[in-house]
N, C-alpha and C positions, 0 to 999 in steps of 0.2 A: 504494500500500500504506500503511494508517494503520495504527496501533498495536493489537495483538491478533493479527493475523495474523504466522501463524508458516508453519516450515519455509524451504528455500533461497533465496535471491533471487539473480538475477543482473542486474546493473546494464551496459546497454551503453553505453559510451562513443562514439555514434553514430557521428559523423565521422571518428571517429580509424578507427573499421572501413571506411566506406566509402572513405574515403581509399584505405586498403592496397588494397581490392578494385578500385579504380581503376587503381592502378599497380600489381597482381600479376594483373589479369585483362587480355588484350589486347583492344584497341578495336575488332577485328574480331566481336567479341561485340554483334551490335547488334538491335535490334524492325526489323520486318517491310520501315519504311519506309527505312531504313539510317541509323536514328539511333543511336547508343553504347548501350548499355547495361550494360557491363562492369560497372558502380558496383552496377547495380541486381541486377543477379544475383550478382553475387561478393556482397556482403550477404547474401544472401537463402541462398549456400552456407556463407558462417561462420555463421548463426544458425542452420542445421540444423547443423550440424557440434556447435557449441556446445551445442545442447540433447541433442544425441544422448549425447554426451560427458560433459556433468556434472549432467543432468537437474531443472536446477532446477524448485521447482514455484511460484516469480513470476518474470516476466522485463518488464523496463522498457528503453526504448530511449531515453535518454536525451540531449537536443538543447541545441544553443546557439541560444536566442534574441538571446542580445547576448555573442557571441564575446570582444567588448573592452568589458566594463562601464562605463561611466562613472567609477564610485565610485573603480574601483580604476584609470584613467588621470589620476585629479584626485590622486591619492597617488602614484602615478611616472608622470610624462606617457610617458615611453619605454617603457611596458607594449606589447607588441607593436605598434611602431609600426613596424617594418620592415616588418609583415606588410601593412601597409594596402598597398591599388593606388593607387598615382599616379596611373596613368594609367585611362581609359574607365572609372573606378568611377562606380556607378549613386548611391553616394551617399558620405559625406566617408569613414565608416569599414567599406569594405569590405575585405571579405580578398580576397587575391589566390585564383584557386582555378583550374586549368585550363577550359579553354573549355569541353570536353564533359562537366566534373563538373555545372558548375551547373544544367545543365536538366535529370540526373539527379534531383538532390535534392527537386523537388514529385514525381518518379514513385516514390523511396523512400519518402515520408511516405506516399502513400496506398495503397500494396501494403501497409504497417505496417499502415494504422488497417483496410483491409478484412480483414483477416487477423487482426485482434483482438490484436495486441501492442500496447501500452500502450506509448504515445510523448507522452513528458513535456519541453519547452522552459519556461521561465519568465521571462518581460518585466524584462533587466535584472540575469541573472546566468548564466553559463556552465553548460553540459552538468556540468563536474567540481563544481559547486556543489548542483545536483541530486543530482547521485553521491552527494555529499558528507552531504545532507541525510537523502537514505532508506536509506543507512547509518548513521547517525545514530539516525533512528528504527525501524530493523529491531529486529526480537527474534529473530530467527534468524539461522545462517549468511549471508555474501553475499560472491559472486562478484565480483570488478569489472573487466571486461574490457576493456581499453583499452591504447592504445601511447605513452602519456603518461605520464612516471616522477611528473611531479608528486601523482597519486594514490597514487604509495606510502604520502604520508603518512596515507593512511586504515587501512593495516593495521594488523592489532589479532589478534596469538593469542588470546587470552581473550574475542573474541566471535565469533570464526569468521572475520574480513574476509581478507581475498586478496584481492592484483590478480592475476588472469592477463595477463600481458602475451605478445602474437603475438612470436613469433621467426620464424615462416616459413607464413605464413597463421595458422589458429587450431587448425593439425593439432599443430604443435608449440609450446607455453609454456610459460612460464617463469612456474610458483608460486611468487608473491613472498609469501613469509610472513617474519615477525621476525627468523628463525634466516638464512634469505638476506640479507637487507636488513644484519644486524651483520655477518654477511662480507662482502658487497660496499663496503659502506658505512662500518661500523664503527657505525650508526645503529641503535634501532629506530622502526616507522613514526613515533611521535609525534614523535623526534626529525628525521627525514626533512625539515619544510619549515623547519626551524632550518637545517641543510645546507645545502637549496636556496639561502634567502634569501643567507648569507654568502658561498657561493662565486660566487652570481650565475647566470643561464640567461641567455646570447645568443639562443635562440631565444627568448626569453618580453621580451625587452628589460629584463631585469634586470640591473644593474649590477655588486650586489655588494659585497663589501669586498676594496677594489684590496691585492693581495700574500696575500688568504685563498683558494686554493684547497681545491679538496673534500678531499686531506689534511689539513692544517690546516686545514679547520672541525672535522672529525670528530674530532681531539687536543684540539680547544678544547673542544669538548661531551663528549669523555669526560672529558677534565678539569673542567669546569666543571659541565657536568650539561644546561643550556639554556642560550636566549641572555640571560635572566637573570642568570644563573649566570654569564655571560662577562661583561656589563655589570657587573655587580658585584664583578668581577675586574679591571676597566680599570678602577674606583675607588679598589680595596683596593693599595695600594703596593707590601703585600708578596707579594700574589700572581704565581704560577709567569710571567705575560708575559711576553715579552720586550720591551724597550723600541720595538722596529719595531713590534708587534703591538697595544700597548698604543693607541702613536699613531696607527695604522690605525681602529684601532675606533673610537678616541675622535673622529676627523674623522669616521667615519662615521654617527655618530649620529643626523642629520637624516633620513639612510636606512634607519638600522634601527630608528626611532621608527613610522615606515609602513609596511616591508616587510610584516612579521607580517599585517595585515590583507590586503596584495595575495596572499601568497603562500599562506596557506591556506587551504584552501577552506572556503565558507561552508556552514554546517550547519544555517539557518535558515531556509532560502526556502520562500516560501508555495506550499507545492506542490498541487496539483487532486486535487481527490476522483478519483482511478483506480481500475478495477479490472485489478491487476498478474497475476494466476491465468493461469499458462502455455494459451493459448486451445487445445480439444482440438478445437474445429471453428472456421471460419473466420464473424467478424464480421457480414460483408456479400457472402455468395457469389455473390450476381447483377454486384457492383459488383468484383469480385477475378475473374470469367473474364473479363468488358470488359478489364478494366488485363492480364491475362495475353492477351489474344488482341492487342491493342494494342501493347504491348509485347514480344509473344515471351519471356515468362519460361520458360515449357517446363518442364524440369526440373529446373531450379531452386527453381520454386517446388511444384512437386508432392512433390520429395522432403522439403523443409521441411512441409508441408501431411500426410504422412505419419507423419514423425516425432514434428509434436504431437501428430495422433489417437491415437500408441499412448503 
C-alpha cells in the first residue's frame, strides 16, 4: 500500500499468528501424507476469523526477513541472543522454532501468495519494522494484529492505529487503544517504547535500567514527560530524583544513548511496490487447489476463500 490509498488496513504480524496457531491447534491436524499442518490451517482460521470480524479493505501479512537485525545486535549485542539455537542451527543466527513449525513456514508463504494476500518481509529488518512502516505511511485506519506488546508503541487515537492483540485465539482481543495503554500502563503508545526500553524485556534480551521497573518508569515519564525529559532530570540537581534513581540512570547512559534506536520500531524501510486490496478471488487458482489437495487444507481454506468473495 503506497500513499493515496485509503480506507482500513490491517497489518498481520505473521509469526507471532502462526506461532499461537501452532500451539493452540493440535499436531494431529496434519496433509494427506501425515505431515503437521496445524500452523498452516490455524493461520488460515485467524485470517478468516479476522477478516470476517473487522473487514478491513487492505490486509498485508507481514514477515521477518532478519528476525535479529544486525544494526540493532551491533547496539546491544544481547538483543535476543537467548533466542539463537546453539545447537543443529542451519546457520550462526537462527531462532530456535519447534521441529514441525519450520517446514510449515514455505507451505504458509505460498497458500498466502496463491491466495493473493500480500506478504511483505524486507532484507534486514523485522516483521514489527514493516508494521511499523505502512503504519506510518497509511492514511486510513489500521488494525495491527499481533501478540507482541512491543507494537503498542504504534498506537495512535488521532489516526485510527490499534493493536488487536489475541487473548485466546483471534475470537477474543484485547483493543489496545490510548485510553487502555494509560490504564494498564500509565503510558500513551508514543510513550510505550520509553517504558519498554527503561524497564528492560528478558524476552527481547534487553537489559534495562537495573532498580527501574515498569512502575517507576511510568512515574518517571509522567513526571518527566520522555526519556529526554528524565535525562535532563538526572542533570538538573534540583529535580524530583531520588538520589538511587539519579545514579541509576546516570550509569546507565551508554545504554540508553542506543536503546531508543533498538527499541522502536523503524518507520522507514524500503518497502515493494504491493498490491494490499483484501483479494475477492484467489491469485493463482490452478496453483492454490495443488497446495490444498497436497496439503489437506479442506476447510480451512475454503471458509477463508469464502469470506473474501463476499
Amino acid at each position: 500500500m503506497m500513499r493515496g490509498v485509503t480506507g482500513r488496513l490491517m497489518l498481520l504480524d505473521t509469526a507471532s499468528l502462526y506461532f499461537r496457531a501452532y500451539f493452540g491447534v493440535p499436531d494431529s491436524v496434519k496433509a494427506p501424507d501425515g505431515t503437521p499442518v496445524n500452523a498452516v490451517r490455524g493461520l488460515l482460521d485467524f485470517i478468516d476469523r479476522l477478516v470476517r470480524d473487522h473487514r478491513p479493505d487492505h490486509l498485508v501479512a507481514c514477515m521477518d526477513a532478519d528476525w535479529r537485525p544486525h544494526w540493532r545486535v551491533e547496539l546491544i549485542p544481547s538483543y535476543k541472543a537467548h533466542r539463537v539455537a546453539e545447537e543443529h542451527a542451519a546457520g550462526p543466527d537462527e531462532e530456535e522454532v519447534p521441529d514441525t513449525l519450520s517446514p510449515q513456514v514455505p507451505v504458509i508463504e505460498a497458500v498466502l501468495d496463491a491466495v493473493g494476500i500480500a506478504r511483505v518481509g524486507v532484507a534486514g529488518y523485522e516483521a514489527d519494522d514493516v508494521i511499523g512502516t505502512f503504519t506510518a505511511r497509511a492514511e486510513g485506519p489500521v488494525d495491527i494484529v499481533t501478540g507482541d506488546r512491543d507494537l503498542y508503541q504504534l498506537v495512535d487515537d488521532a489516526r485510527g492505529v490499534r493493536v488487536l492483540y489475541p487473548l485466546k485465539g483471534v475470537g477474543t482481543l484485547q483493543l489496545t487503544d490510548e485510553a487502555w495503554l494509560r490504564e494498564k500502563y500509565g503510558v500513551d503508545g508514543s510513550g510505550y517504547a520509553d517504558l519498554a526500553l527503561l524497564r528492560g524485556d528478558p524476552s527481547d534480551g534487553l537489559p534495562g535500567v537495573p532498580g527501574i521497573g515498569e512502575k517507576t518508569a511510568a512515574k518517571l515519564l509522567a513526571e518527566f514527560g520522555d526519556l529526554a525529559g528524565i535525562l535532563a532530570a538526572v542533570e538538573d540537581r534540583g529535580s524530583k530524583l531520588t538520589p538511587t534513581q539519579r545514579r541509576r540512570l546516570d550509569e546507565a547512559r551508554p545504554y540508553l544513548a542506543v536503546a531508543p534506536k533498538v527499541v522502536r520500531v523503524a518507520d522507514d524501510v524500503p518497502l515493494p511496490d504491493v498490491t494490499t486490496a483484501v483479494p475477492r478471488t484467489p491469485r493463482d487458482p490452478a496453483e492454490l487447489e495443488v497446495l490444498a489437495a497436497r496439503w489437506g487444507l479442506g476447510g480451512s481454506l475454503e471458509r477463508l476463500l469464502t469470506t473474501l468473495a463476499a
